[in-house]
N, C-alpha and C positions, 0 to 999 in steps of 0.2 A: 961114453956118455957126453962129456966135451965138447966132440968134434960133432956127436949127432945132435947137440946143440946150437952148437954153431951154424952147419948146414942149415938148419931152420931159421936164426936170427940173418943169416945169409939172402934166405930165400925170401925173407918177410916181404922187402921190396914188390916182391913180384905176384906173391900173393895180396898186398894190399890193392896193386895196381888194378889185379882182376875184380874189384869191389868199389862201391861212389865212396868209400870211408877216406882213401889218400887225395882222391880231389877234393873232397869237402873239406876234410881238416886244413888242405893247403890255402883253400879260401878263405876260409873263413882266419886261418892264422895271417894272412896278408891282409884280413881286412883289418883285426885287431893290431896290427902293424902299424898299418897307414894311419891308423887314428892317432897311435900313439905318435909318430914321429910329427904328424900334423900339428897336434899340441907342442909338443917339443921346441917346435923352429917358429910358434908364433903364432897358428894359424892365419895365414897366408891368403888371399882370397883369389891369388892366380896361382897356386898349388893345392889343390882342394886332393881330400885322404881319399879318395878314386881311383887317383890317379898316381898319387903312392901307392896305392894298395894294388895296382894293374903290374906297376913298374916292379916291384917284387916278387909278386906274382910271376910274373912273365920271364923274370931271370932265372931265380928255382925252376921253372920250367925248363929252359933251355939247357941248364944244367946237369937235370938230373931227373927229370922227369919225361918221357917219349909224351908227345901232344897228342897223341891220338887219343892214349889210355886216361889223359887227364879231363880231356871234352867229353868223352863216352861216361865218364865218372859224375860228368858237372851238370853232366843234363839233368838231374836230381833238383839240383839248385834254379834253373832256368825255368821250373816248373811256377817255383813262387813266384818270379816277376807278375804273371798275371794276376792273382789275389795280393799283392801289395799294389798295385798301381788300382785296384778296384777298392780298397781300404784306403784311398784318399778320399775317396767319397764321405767320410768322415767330418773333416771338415769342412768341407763344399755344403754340407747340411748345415753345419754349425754356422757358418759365414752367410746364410742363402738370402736372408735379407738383407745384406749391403751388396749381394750378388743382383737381385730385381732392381737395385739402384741407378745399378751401372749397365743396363741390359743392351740398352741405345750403344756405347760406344765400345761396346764387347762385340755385337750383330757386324758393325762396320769397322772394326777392327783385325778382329781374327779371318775373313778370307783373304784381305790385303796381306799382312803378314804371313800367313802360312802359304801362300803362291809362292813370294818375291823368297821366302826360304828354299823351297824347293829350286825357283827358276832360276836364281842366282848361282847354284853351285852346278848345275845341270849346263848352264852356258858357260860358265868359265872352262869345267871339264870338257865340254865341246871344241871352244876354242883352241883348247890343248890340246886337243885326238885323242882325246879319250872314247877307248871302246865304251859298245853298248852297254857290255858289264859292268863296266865301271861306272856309267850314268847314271846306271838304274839302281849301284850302293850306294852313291852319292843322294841321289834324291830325295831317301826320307830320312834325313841327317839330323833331320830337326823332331823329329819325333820319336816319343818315348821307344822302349823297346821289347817290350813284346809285340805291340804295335806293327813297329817297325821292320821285324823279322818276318812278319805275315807277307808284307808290303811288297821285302824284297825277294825275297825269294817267289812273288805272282809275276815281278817283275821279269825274272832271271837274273839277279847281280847278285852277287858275293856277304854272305852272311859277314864271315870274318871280316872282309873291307866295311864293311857297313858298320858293325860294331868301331872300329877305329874311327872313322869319321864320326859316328855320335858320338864318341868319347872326346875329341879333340872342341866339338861343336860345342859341347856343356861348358866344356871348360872357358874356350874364348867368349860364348855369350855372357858365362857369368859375370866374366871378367868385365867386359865393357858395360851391360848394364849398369854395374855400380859404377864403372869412370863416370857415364855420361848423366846417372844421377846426381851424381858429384858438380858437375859441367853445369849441368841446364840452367837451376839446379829442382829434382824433380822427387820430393820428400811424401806425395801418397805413396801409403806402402801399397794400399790396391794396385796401382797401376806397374808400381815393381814388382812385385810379386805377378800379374797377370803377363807381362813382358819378360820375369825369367822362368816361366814354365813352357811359354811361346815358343820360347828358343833356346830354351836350353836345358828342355823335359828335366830328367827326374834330378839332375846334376842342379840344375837352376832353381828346382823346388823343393831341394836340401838347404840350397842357400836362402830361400824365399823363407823357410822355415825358423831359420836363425835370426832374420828381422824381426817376425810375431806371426801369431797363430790367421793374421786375417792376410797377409802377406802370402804365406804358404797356402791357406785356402785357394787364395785368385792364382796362385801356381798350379796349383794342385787343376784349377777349371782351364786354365789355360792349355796346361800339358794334355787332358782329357780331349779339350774340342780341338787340337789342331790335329791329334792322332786319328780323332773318328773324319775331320776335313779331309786329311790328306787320303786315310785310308779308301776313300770314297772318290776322291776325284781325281789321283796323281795315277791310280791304273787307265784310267781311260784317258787322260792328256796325255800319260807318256806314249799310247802305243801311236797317238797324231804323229 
């Protein structure tokens, strides 16, 4: 009785792996992780709980978990990115009349910035010799990601590299948005909030969130219009 116990509590590993229950609960306990240790050390605005929460993630992986059975598992979760990044619309209603305010410098704003994101990491990666693969993860770096995954993969480049670059993208725009409002010094929260969802999709309009609700809104329309720009114009400029 024991041992035919055992055997089973043995085998459990393997029967969960065959199920989304071990990749969910492993995300989701990484993500309850990140938050906490985020709290913990301070919250930090160049270590944001994402990215705790990948780093953990990603070790348990390595460790103890085969990546294939964990992705196969987590496609579950990748489902909701689309109905969360569509329930930001939420606020964007809520915000819409200081949204018609600023109509004028959102129209000539957002194509300037959502190009010079794309073309700036597409020519740096160039000048490096970077293959075509790797131009085409790079390029929608800057945009959210469900979006993003559409993008790249029309493109042919690398889902996982692409993931990595928008992960690293959130983080560093976050980060300098706030130096340089600091810097300027540049205290509309519109205009922060519209400038960290630009560039630093959903990671940016977490932090855009933490400022005030009108903040997050102009992220929230920033991350929407640069995913539907790019999604529309960076297939047809890349294959130029």
């Amino acid at each position: 009785m024991v041992s035919e116990l055992l055997a089973r509590f043995q085998a459990l590993p393997e029967s969960l792996a065959a199920t989304p229950i071990l990749a969910i609960g492993l995300t989701l306990g990484a993500f309850f992780a990140g938050n906490w240790l985020f709290s913990r050390i301070g919250r930090p605005i160049w270590l944001p709980p994402v990215v705790l929460s990948a780093c953990l993630l990603s070790g348990f992986i390595a460790l103890a978990v085969d990546y294939q059975d964990y992705q196969q598992g987590a496609r579950w979760l990748t489902v909701l990115l689309g109905p969360a990044t569509v329930a930001l619309g939420i606020p964007l209603y809520q915000q819409m009349h200081h949204i018609r305010a600023m109509w004028r410098p959102i129209v000539v704003t957002l194509p300037i910035a959502a190009t010079m994101a794309a073309v700036y990491a597409v020519v740096i990666g160039w000048a490096l010799g970077a293959t075509p693969e790797v131009l085409a993860s790079l390029a929608p770096k800057s945009v959210t990601a469900p979006i993003a995954i559409g993008i790249t993969e029309q493109l042919g480049g690398s889902v996982p590299l692409m993931m990595g670059g928008l992960l690293i993208t959130g983080v560093v725009a976050t980060l300098f948005v706030d130096l340089l409002a600091r810097l300027l010094p540049v205290e509309d929260e519109r205009i922060l909030g519209f400038a960290l969802g630009l560039n630093g999709h959903a990671i940016g309009t977490a932090r855009a969130f933490e400022i005030s609700h009108s903040a997050g809104a102009f992220a929230s329309l920033g991350m929407g219009l640069t995913g539907v720009f790019t999604a529309l114009i960076l297939p047809l400029v890349f294959r130029l």
